[in-house]
Structures are given as C-alpha cells and as structure tokens.
N, C-alpha and C positions, 0 to 999 in steps of 0.2 A: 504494500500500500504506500501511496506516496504520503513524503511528508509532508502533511499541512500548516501545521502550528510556524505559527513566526514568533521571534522574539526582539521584532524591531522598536513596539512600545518601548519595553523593559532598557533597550539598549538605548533608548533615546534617553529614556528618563536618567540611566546612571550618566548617558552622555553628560548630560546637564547640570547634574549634582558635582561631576568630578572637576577636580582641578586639573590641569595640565599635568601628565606624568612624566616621573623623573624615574632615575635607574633607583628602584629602592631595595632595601636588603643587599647581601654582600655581591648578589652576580646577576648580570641584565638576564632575561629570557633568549633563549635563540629559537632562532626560527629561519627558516627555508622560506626563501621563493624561486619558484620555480618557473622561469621564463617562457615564452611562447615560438621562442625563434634564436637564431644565433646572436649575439648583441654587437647589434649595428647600432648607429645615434638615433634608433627610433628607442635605444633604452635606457638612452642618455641618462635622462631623469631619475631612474630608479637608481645607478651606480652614482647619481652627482648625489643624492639622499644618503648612501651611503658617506659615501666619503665627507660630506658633509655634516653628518652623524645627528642627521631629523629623527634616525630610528631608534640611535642609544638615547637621545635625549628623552624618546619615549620607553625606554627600558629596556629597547630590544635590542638584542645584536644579529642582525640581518646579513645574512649569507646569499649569493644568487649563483643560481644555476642557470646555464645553457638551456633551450627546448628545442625542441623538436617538431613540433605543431601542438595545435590547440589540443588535439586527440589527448597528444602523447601525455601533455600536462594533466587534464581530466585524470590521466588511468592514474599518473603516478600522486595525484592527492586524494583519489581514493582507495590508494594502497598504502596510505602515509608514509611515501617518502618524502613530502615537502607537506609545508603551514600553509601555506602560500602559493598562488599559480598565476598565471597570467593566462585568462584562452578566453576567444572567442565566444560573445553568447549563445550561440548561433550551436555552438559543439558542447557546451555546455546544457543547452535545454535540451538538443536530440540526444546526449547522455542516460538524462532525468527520465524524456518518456518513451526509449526504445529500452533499458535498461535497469533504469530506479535508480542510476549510481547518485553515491550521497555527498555532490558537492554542488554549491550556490553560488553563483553570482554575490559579491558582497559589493563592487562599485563598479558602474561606468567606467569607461576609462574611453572608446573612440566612441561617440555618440550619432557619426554616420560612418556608412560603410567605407574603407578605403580599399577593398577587392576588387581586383581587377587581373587581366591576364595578357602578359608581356609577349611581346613576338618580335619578331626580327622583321626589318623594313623590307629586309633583300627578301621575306620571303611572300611576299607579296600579300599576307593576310590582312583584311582591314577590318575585318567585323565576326560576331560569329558567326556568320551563316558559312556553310560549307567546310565544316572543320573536320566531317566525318573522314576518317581515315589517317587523320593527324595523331601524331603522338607529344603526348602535355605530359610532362614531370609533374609530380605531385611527394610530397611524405605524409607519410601513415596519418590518418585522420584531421587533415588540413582541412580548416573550415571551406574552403573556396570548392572542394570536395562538394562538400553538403549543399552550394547553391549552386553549380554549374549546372546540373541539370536541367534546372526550370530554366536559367540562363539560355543554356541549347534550344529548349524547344520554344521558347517564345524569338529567337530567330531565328528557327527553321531549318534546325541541324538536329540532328540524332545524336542523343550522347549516348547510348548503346553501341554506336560506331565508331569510337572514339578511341586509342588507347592507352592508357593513363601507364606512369613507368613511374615506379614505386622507388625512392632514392632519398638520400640524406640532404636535410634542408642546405647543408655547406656545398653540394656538387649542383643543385639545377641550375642558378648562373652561368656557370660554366658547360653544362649541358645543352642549354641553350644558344650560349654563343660559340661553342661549335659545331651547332645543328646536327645535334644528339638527337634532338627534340624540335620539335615544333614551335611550340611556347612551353609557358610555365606561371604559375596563379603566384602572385605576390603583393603586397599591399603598393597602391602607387606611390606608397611613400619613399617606397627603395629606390623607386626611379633612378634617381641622380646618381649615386653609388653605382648603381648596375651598370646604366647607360654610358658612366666612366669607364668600366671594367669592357663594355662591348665597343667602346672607342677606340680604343687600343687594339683591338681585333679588326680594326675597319670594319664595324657593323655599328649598328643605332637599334634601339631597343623603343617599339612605341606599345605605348601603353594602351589596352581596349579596357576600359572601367567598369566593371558591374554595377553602378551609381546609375548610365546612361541609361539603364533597362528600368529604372524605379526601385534601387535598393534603398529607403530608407529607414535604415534598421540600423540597433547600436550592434557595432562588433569587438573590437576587444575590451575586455573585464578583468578585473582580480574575483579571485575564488578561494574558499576554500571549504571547508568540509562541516557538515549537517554536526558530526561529533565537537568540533573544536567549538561551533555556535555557541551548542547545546554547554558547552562544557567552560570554557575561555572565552564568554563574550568580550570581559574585559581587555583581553589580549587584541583579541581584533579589533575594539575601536583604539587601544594605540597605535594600532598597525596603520591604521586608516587616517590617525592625524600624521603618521610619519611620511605617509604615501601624498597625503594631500600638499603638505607644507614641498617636501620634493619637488611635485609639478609647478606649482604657484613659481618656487627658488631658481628651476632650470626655465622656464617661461623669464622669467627679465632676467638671464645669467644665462644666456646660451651656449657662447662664448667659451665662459670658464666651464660651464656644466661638461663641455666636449674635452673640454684638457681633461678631468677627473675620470672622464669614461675612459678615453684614451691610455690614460695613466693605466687602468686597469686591461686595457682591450687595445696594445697595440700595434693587432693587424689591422685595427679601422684608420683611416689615414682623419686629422681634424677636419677637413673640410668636406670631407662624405659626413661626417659626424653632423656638425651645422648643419649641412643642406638636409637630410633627415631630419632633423630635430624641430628646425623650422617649419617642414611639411607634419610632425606627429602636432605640434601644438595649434596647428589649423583644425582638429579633427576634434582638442581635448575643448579648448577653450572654443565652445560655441555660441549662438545665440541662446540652443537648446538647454547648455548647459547653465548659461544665465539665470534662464527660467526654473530649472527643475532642482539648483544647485548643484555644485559640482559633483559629480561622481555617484548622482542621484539618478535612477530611473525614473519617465515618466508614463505614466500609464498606457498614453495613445501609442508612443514609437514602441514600447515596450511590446504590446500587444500588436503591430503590424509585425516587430521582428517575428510574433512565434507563428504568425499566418504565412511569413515566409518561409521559415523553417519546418513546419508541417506541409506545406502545400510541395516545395520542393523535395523533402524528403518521402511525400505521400503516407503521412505518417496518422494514424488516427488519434484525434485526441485523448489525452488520460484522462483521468478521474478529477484533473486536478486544472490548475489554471498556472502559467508562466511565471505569475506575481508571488506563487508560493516556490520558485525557484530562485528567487533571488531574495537578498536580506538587506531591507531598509535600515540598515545603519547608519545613525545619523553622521554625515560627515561635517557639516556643517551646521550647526547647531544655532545660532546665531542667524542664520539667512532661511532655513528649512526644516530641521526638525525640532527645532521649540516652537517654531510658529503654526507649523502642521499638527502638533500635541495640545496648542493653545488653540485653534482653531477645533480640533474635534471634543474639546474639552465642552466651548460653545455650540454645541448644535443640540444639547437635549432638547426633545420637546417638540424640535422644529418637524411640522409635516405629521404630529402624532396622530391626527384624523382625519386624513387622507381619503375619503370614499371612492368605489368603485367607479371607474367611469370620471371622475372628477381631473378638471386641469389646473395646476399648481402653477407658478410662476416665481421665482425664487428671482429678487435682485438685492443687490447689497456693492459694497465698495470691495476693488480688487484686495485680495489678501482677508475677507471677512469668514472663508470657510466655503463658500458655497459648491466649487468642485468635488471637496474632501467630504461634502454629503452627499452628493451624486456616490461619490465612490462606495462609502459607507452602505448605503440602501444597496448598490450592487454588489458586497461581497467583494470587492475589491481591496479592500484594508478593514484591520479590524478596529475595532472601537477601544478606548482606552480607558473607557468607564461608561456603566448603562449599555442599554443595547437598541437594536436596529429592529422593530419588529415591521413582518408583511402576512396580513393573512391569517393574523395570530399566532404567526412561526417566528422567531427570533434569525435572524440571518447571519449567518456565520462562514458561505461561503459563498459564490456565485452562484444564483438559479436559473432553471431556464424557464422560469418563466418571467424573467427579467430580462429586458433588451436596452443596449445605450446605444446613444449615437454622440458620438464628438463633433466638437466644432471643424476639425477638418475630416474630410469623408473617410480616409483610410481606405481608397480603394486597392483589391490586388493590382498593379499597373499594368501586368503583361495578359491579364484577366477580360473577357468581354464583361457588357453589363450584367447579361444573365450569370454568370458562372459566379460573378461577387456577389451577385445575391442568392444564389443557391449554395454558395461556402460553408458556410455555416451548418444549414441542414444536410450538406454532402459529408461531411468529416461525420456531426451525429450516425449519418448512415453507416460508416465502416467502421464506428465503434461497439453500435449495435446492435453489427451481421443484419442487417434486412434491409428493404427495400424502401422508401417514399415514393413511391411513383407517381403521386400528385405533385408533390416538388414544384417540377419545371412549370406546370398550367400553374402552379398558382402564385407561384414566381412572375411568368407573363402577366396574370392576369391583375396581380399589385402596380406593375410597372406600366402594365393601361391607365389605370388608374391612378394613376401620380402620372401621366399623359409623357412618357415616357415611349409606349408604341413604335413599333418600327426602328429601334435605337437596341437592341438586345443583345446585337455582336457586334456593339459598339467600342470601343477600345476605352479606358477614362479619360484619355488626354484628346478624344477626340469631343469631349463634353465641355457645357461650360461649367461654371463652378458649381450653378442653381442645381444644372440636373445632375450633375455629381453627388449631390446631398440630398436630391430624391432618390438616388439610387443606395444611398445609404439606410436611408429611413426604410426603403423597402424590405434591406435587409435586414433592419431590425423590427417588421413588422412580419414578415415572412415568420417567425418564432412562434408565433399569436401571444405576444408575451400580455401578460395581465397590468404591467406597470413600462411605463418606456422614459427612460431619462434622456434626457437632451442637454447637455453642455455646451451652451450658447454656439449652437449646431449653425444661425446665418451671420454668425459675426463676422467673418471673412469675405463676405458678401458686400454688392454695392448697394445703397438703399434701394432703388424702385426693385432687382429681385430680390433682397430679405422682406419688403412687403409681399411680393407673388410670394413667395415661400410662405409667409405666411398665413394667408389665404390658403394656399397649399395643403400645408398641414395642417389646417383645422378642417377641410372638408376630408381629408383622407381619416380623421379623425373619427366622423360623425357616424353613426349607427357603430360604433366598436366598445366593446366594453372593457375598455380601457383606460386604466390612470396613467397621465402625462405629468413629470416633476421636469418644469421647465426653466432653467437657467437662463437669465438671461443680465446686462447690463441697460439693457431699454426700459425704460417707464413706458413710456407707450406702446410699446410690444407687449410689455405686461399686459396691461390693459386690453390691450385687443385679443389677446390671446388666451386669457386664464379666467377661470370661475371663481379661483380666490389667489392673493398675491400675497409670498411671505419674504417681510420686507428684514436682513439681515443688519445687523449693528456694524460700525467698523470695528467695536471690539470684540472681538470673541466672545469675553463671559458674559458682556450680555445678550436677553434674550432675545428672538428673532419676536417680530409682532407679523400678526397675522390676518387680513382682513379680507371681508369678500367683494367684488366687483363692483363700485360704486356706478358701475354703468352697464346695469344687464341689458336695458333695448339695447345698447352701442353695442353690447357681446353677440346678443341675439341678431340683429343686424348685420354684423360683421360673417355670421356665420351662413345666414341668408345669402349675404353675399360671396361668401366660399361655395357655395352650392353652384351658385348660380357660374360661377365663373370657370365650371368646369365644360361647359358648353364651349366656350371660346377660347379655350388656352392656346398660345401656338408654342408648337416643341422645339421650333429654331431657337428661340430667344436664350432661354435659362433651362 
C-alpha cells in the first residue's frame, strides 16, 4: 500500500519553532548525497555548499557522490546507500507507482524541464520525426528514458524502432561525437561543455529540446527516503537550509562557486563550469519559483508533471495521488510555510453549509488562504487542525467525486481535445480492468455543449485561451463530480471572454446537481456568478463572513441570459 500520511504540518511547525542549527554535541551528522550525473558546473552549487560549509554550519558533514542517472540514484537510497539523492521527479514518481519504492521528493530543485536530445549537425537530424532506426545512448534509468516515448509519437516516429545503447553517463559524449550513436538525451544545460568537446572534433552539437513539445513539468529534485522522514525529520530540514542557502550563495558567487567545484573536480575546465552554472540557475531561480517558494512544489505543475509521466509511461494510476510522493518541507518559512500554516489555521468555518446544487464565490486579498481551501476541500493537503467535511464524510484524501479546474487549463499538449478530456476517465479504466464505453459520446457530447463541436482532434495550441478552459471544465465535469472547484479558472483571460466564460459556465451549470466553490479576485464576477459570496479577511485568523446575493433578479437574469446565449455562441472566437 502506498504511503499516505505526510508529515509536512509537523515539519513546518518545528520548522518555525527552531532556531538556526549549529554543529551541536561533540561530532556533526554525516550524510551522503548522492548525485544525478557526473559533476559538471551544473553541481557547482552543491560542492561551492560544501566547501563553503552551509552544511557543517547546519550540523552536517556532507559527503557527494558521482550518479549515474536518476534511476540509479532512486535504487541506491532505497537501499540506503546514500541520505540524500539528486533524481529527476519524473523517475522518482514512476518508482513510487510501478514499484512502491520508499523514496520522496523533499524539494524542487529545476522547476521546468531542461530535457532534450543532442545530435550532430553533420548528421543531418532536425526534429524527431524519423529517428526510427537511429541509435541514442542512454544509462540505466535516465529520466529522458521515461518521456521519449510520448516525445516519439507525438512527432510521428516509432520508438519501438529505435535502438537505445545502454552505456556509462562519462562515455555518451564521446559516443556521440564519434558517431557511435546517433544522438544522446542530456539536459540542455550541458550544451556549452559538450559543444566545446565536439569543437574540437570538427562537429557542432545542436540541441532538439523536449520543452518545444509542451514539457512543463518540474525535473530534477533532492530525495530521500519514507524511513529517514519518518525517523530524522529534523535532519532533513537542516539539510534543506544547507541546500537552500548553497543555491541562493553560488547564484550571486558564480565565479568563485566554479573555483571551489573545480578545486574538487579538476577535469571540469572553469569556464564549462560558469557556462553551466549560468544555464542550471535559469531553471532554479524562476518566476514559478517566486511564486511557490523556492524548492516548493506547486500543485498545478506538480500534477501536469504526473499526467506526463503516467501518460508517457502508460502507467495506470495508484491508489494514491503524486502530492503524497513528495514532502512539503518547509524551506522557507518566512515566505511559504508559516504563511501557508497561518492561512489554513484561518479557514474554519468557511463554506461549512455549503448545499447541494449551490454556487459559492470565494474572494478575499492575494495571500488571504483562498487556494489553500480549494486545496483542502480537494484532499490535496491536509489540514493542521479541525477538519474538511463533504457529505458528512471528513476528507482526508482526494475523491472522485471531486473535480478542480485551475486557472491555467493544464492541457496534455501533444493530446487532441477529446483525449484530455477522456484522460482522466481512461487511466480510471486500466486501473479498474473494465471498460467505459460511454466515455467518448459523453465526452463529445459535454464539448457540444460548452459549443466546442467540430474542434475534438483539435490540438491545445490550436485553441484560444477561452476554449482551452472549456475544454478543461469538460474534463472536470466528465467525473459527474458532486462538488467542482475553480481556482480563479478566467483570470488569464481578456475581459469580454472571462465574461463569455462566464455566461459559459453558469448555463453548462444549470439542470446539474452540483456544488461550485468559486475563486475568484472579481466582485463583480462574484456577483454574477454565485448564490452566496464568502468574502475572506486579509488576515488569516480572522473569520471569513459570508452573505447571500444581494441581487437575485441580477443572478436570475444573468442566468436567463446564459440560456439564452447558447443559441448564438460562435466557436471561432474563444
């Protein structure tokens, strides 16, 4: 059975009570980490942390190991050779649900993908289409492994055809630049290094990016094991101020950070070390990472990465959900997990009478809680006092008869419309073992009805935004869920289609017996849209007030007018 239980409350909470730790008692802790790959300047950082002693200062005396790929990492901290690991999330969650093996995710570390697959100019490859019959170097369970295949078939190559040549991550460089091989899967961050080493060879090395197919997904992470969680949380949030302060120190110290690596590692020459370093702190330091804190998952990319790793690996969903694979340790305390602890501290109460069939409207100022209730009602995090009840059942982990839709649609990219709203209920089908054979009709038949028609094996990027996020809501009505949260789902929208949307979604609304908890930043979206609006504090602890529609003709009206306006929508527009 997989594991459920988190203990990110609890690690938050000591997060915040402790002071900075120092080496205490007569000998620091040791600990392994066990790297992802051979240490080029993409691992500046971790060795400038060392030598700079971020990690004795937190107790620990920090040793690093060479990897081998992400695979290799996974086995060896589930067989406790190392505390510590660096692997992809991506090899990490297809661990979790082809296997059960007992290691987490504990921080982000690249928040988009930098996979991609290098080739040589001379051999004339520009894209993946037609790679069948090519041979690609790979090591032993390389995440780039686990997505090439959907890669292959969304342009129109067979990776059944393919032949992959199993070798030590230190020889495919070189394998490649004397057309051992084909190509070979590397982060584009090596680029500069590599394309120096095929300089010198008189070849050029251009990079084909898995980014340009719609990978956005987080890929590499620190890990380490369900036991040490369980056992040494303490341990691992010093780990995690030593690891942060690191990146933070080699981000404005690039420079020196590359002499210290070098000091330790020197066959990397300094200025492959910079130009790496340069390219890994474009991936670390994002906007995404602004938002969610540093080395923080956030729910939305979180859950597109495991639709691509399930969809790619054809993997049927477990019993469980991606967000119990990885461990919300506060890294930042101060920007994220005090404020996320203060925020759900504030939400008793709120939405406690919620009726069947009824539309909620949730507005408040940014940072007041209101996603972290979304999340909460969906089983998404758990609560850190009181509980979430739906139905008279206390919620404890995700249901299905619960459906969200986020502000951005998360479509599969390489996916038609029909197939991302059949996702869903196709994985349910090979978990299981049986059939839906209404599925697809009533799939189409949603997407008539949100005037979508004629657009089915439509690509997403051939949509505008509007129909994008009807094609989301489909999918999360396809469910027949009992409750549907929305997370200010047309805020990315221009006004006149966040009005059509909203017209939109209250006629697709009407005859369903279903409760809607609607997020939103608009008073007048409220208003248009909700039977009663719960209006949040900017402070957390206090309580949200809660009132009903001072304008029911306007609501009634409004919906009159959603009726009526499904007569004349045109599908070009939004």
């Amino acid at each position: 059975m997989m594991v459920r239980k988190t203990i990110a409350a609890g690690l938050c909470a000591l997060m915040l009570a402790a002071a900075p730790a120092s080496a205490q008692g007569p000998a620091p802790d040791r600990a392994l980490l066990q790297l992802d790959w051979i240490p080029t300047g993409e691992h500046a950082a971790y060795f400038a942390g060392v030598g700079r002693g971020f990690w004795r200062d937190q107790g620990i005396e920090l040793a690093l190991a060479r990897g081998y790929g992400s695979g290799d990492t996974v086995n060896k901290l589930a067989a406790g050779a190392a505390q510590f690991g660096v692997a992809d999330l991506g090899a990490v969650l297809a661990a979790r649900a082809r296997q059960d093996v007992p290691v987490k995710s504990i921080s982000a570390v690249y928040t988009h993908s930098p996979h991609s697959l290098f080739v040589l100019r001379s051999s004339g490859i520009t894209t993946f289409r037609g790679l069948e019959g090519r041979r690609i170097a790979v090591t032993p369970g390389n995440s780039h492994r686990l997505y090439f295949p959907e890669v292959a078939r969304r342009a129109g190559t067979d990776p059944e055809r393919i032949t992959w040549v199993n070798t030590d991550a230190s020889a495919m460089a070189a394998l490649l630049i004397t057309r051992r091989v084909d190509a070979a899967p590397f982060y584009s961050i090596h680029h500069y290094y590599t394309n120096k080493a095929a300089l010198s060879a008189r070849e050029e090395i251009v990079v084909l990016p898995f980014v340009e197919t719609g990978f956005a997904i987080y890929a590499a992470s620190v890990a380490t094991t369900d036991d040490m969680l369980a056992k040494n949380p303490e341990l691992v949030r010093r780990f995690l101020r030593g690891l942060q302060k690191s990146f933070e120190w080699a981000r404005d110290n690039q420079a020196e950070a590359c002499k210290l690596h070098v000091a330790r590692n020197p066959e990397v020459a300094q200025d492959d070390c910079e130009g790496s370093l340069k390219a890994v702190m474009g991936f670390v330091f994002t906007d995404h990472a602004r938002e969610t804190g540093l080395g923080r998952f956030g729910a939305e990319r979180l859950a597109n990465t495991w639709r691509v790793v399930a969809e790619s690996l054809q993997l049927p969903p477990p019993g469980t959900r991606p967000r119990r694979w990885i461990q919300a340790c506060c890294r930042d305390p101060a920007r994220s997990g005090e404020q996320e602890l203060r925020q759900r501290r504030g939400l008793a109460g709120c939405v406690a009478d919620g009726g069947s069939g009824e539309f909620v409207a949730i507005v408040g100022a940014s940072g007041c809680g209101k996603s972290t209730l979304l999340r909460l009602v969906a089983g998404l995090v758990p609560t850190t006092a009181g509980r979430v009840v739906l139905g008279g059942t206390a919620v404890t982990e995700p249901r299905a008869d619960t459906a969200m839709v986020f502000q951005a649609a998360t479509l599969l990219p390489w996916a038609d419309v029909l197939r991302n709203v059949t996702f869903p209920l196709r994985l349910m089908r090979k978990a299981k073992g049986k059939m839906l054979g209404d599925t697809e009709a009533r799939a189409r038949a949603l997407l008539a009805t949100a005037g979508l028609a004629g657009f089915e094996h439509r690509l997403p990027r051939e949509l505008s935004g509007g129909m994008q996020q009807r094609v989301a809501i489909c999918r999360a009505l396809l469910q027949d869920p009992r409750v549907l949260l929305m997370d200010e789902p047309f805020g990315a929208l221009d006004a006149l289609t966040r009005e059509e949307m909203s017209l939109e979604l209250l006629r697709i609304w009407q005859g369903r017996e279903m409760a809607v908890v609607f997020v939103t930043h608009s008073i007048p979206e409220a208003v248009l849209l909700a039977d009663r609006v719960v209006v949040m504090s900017p402070a957390p602890a206090a309580s949200p007030r809660s009132s009903r529609s001072a304008c029911p003709a306007r609501a009634a009206s409004n919906r009159r007018a959603a009726r009526r306006s499904s007569g004349r929508r045109s599908a070009s527009g939004r």
